[in-house]
C-alpha positions in Angstrom: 163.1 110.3 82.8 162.2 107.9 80.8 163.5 104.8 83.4 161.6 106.7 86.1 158.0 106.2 83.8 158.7 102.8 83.5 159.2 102.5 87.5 155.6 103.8 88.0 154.4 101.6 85.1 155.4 98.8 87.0 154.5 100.0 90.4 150.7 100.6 88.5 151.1 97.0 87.2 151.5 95.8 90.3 148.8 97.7 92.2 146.4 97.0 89.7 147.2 93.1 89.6 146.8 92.9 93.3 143.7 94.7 93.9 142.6 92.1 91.4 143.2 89.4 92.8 142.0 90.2 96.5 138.9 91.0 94.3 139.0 86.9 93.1 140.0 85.9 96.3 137.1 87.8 98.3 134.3 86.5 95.7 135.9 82.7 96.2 135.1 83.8 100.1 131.8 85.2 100.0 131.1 81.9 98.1 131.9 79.7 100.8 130.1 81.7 103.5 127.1 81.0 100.8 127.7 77.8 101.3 128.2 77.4 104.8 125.0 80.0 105.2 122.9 77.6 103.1 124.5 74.5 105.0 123.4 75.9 108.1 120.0 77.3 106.8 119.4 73.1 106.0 120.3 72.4 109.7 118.0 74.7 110.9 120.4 77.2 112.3 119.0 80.2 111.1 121.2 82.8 113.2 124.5 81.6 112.2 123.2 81.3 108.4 122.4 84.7 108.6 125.8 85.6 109.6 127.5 83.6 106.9 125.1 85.5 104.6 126.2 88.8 106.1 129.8 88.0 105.6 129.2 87.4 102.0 127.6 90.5 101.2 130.9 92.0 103.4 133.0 90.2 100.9 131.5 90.9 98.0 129.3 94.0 97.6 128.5 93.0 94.5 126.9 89.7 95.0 123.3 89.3 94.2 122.8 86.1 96.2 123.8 87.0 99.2 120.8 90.0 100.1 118.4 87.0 98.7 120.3 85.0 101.8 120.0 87.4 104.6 116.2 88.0 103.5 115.7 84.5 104.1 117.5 83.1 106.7 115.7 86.2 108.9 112.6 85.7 107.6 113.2 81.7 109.0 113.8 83.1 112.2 110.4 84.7 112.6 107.6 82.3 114.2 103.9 82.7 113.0 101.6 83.3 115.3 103.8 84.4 118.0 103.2 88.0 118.9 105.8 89.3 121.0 107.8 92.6 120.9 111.1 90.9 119.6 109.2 88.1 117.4 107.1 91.1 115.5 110.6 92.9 114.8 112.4 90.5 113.2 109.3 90.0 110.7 109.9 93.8 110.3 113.9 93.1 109.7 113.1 90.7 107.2 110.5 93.0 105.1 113.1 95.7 105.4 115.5 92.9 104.2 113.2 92.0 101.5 112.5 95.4 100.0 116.6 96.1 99.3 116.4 92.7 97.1 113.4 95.0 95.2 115.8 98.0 95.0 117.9 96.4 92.6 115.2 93.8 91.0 111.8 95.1 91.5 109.9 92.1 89.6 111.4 90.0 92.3 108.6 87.5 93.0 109.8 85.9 96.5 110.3 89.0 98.1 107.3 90.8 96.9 105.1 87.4 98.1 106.9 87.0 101.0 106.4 90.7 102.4 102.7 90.3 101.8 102.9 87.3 103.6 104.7 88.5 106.6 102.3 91.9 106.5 99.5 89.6 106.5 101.0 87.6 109.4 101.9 90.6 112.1 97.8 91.8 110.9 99.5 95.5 109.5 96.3 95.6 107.3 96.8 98.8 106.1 100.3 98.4 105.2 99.6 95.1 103.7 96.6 96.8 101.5 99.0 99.4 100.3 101.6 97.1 99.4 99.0 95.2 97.0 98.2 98.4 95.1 101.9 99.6 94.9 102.1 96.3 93.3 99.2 96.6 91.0 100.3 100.1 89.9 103.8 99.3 89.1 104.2 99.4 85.3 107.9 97.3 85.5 105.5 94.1 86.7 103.9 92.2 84.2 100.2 92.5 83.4 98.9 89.1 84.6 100.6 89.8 87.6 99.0 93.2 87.9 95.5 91.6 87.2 96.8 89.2 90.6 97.5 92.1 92.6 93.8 93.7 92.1 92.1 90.1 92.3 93.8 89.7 96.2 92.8 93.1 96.9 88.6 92.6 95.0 88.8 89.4 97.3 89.5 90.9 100.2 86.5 93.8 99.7 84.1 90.5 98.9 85.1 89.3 102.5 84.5 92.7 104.2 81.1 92.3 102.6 80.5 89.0 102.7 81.7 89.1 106.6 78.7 91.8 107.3 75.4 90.6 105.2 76.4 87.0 106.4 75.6 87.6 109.8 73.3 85.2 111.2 71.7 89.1 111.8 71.5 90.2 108.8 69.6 87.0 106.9 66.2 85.3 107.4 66.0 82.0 106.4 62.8 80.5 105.7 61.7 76.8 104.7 58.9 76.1 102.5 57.6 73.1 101.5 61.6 71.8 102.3 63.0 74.5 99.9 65.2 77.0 101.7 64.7 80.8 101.4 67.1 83.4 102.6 66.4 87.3 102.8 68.7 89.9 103.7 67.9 92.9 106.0 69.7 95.6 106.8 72.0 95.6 109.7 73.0 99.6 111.5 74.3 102.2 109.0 77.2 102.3 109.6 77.8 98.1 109.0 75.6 98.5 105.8 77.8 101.6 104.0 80.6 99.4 104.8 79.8 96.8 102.8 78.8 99.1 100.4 82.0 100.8 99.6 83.5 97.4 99.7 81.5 96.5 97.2 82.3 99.3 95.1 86.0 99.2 95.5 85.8 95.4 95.0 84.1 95.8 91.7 86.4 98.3 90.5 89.4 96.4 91.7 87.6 93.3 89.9 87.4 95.6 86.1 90.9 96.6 86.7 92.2 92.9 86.9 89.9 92.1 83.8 91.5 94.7 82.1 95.2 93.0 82.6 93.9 89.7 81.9 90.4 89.4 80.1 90.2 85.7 80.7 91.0 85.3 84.4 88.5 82.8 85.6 89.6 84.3 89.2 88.8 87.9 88.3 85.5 86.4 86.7 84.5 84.3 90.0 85.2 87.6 92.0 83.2 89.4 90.1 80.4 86.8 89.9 80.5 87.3 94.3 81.0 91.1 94.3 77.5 91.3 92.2 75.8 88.9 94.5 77.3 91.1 98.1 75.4 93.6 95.4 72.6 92.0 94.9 71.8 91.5 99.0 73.0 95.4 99.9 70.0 96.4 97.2 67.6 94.2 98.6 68.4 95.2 102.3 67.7 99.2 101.1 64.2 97.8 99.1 65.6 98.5 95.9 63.8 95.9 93.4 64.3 96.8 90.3 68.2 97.5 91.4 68.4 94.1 92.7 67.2 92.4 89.4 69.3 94.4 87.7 72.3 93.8 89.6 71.2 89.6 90.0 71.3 89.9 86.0 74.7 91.3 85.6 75.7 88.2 88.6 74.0 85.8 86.0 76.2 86.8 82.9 79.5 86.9 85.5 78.5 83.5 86.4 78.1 82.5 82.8 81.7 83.7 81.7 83.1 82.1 85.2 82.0 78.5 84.2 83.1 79.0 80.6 86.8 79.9 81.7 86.2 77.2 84.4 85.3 74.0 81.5 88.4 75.7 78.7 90.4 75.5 81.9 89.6 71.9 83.0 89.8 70.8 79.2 93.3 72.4 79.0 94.5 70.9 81.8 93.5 67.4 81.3 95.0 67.8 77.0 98.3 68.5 79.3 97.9 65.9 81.4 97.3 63.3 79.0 100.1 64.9 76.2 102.1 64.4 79.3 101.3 60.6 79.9 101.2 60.2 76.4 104.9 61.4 76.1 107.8 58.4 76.4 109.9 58.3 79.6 113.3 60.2 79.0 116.3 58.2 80.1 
């Protein structure tokens, strides 16, 4: 009895030693396909880097390189600006190749930039909006980069504005004595509650950002050209004392905006010259 435990003992031994080392052997693998995929990825082949990236992760399950290589080297393989069928679905395969990396490491900065990117490039507005405020909302992500997440989405409500009340349209500009006047009129409804809800989305995606991060001189300057879409959607509707209210609030923005602006500058250039100041490491 006793002779026959020590049989399986062994026979466990050896089971368990073996499985252990295909284990070591397989992760020495999937690191030389890492390799060879980021040799090729240099070369510009982006096709066979992706399959040396896919042979990794076959390798080694584990490995959290390798998804970060396969989002990559099919993202590479995507050419902006080139709407065909096929070019528009590998920017697809390469979000959906992007969003496993966030399954496993949802602060991950390249793939959360580089889906907006790609969203941005094959113009899925929509998806691309709801992508920035998944972002904004996610309580794992830091709060300045939450406070980034609203600013993008404030500054894309100032355009939808700004796009509308700039129309050569919308504006009368008049010259007096060589001073330049403009006035804003208002374009057809359904342009003018455009820009309004814009506006109002902007300005509460703009307080949300401040909220995150007080001194954002970004969140400020957004603000600062929210209040002044503001300021021309009040005056296109006759609203005076709405306008001057609205201008005043756009003056105090302003105000803050060029405060953060100088600390900024001053910090910079303290850096700069620390840096310069510092002796050259060997």
């Amino acid at each position: 009895m006793k002779l026959s435990q020590a049989r399986i003992a062994i026979a466990l031994a050896v089971v368990i030693a073996t499985s252990s080392g295909c284990g070591v052997i397989n992760r020495i693998r999937a690191k030389n396909e890492l390799n060879e995929a980021a040799r090729t990825y240099r070369e510009g082949n982006f096709v066979e880097a992706e399959q040396h990236a896919r042979s990794a992760l076959d390798l080694d399950p584990n490995n959290k390189t390798a998804p970060l290589f396969i989002a990559r080297t099919v993202h590479a393989q995507y050419r902006t600006g080139v709407n065909t069928p096929e070019n528009i679905a590998k920017a697809r395969e390469a979000i959906e190749a992007y969003r496993k990396i966030l399954e496993s490491d949802a602060t991950n900065e390249e793939a959360y930039k580089a889906i907006a990117f790609l969203y941005e490039k094959i113009k899925e507005d929509e998806k691309l909006r709801d992508w920035i405020i998944a972002r904004a909302n996610d309580t794992r992500v830091e709060p300045d980069k939450r406070a980034e997440a609203y600013i993008v989405l404030a500054s894309k409500d100032w355009n939808c504005s700004f796009q509308i009340t700039d129309l050569p349209t919308n504006k009368i500009t008049t010259i007096t004595e060589g001073k330049a006047t403009v006035a804003y009129k208002k374009p057809n409804q359904k342009d003018f509650e455009t820009a309004q809800m814009c506006v109002k989305r902007g300005l509460e995606e703009v307080e949300n950002a401040l909220k995150f991060d007080p001194n954002s001189e970004a969140a400020w300057s957004y603000k600062t050209n929210l209040l002044a879409e503001a300021v021309k959607l009040a005056e296109m509707e006759g609203k005076t004392d709405r306008k001057a209210e609205l201008d005043k609030q756009r003056e105090e923005a302003q105000k803050r905006t060029t405060q953060l602006s100088e600390a900024n500058k001053k910090k910079q250039a303290e850096e700069e010259a620390k840096k310069a100041a510092s002796p050259p490491t060997s």
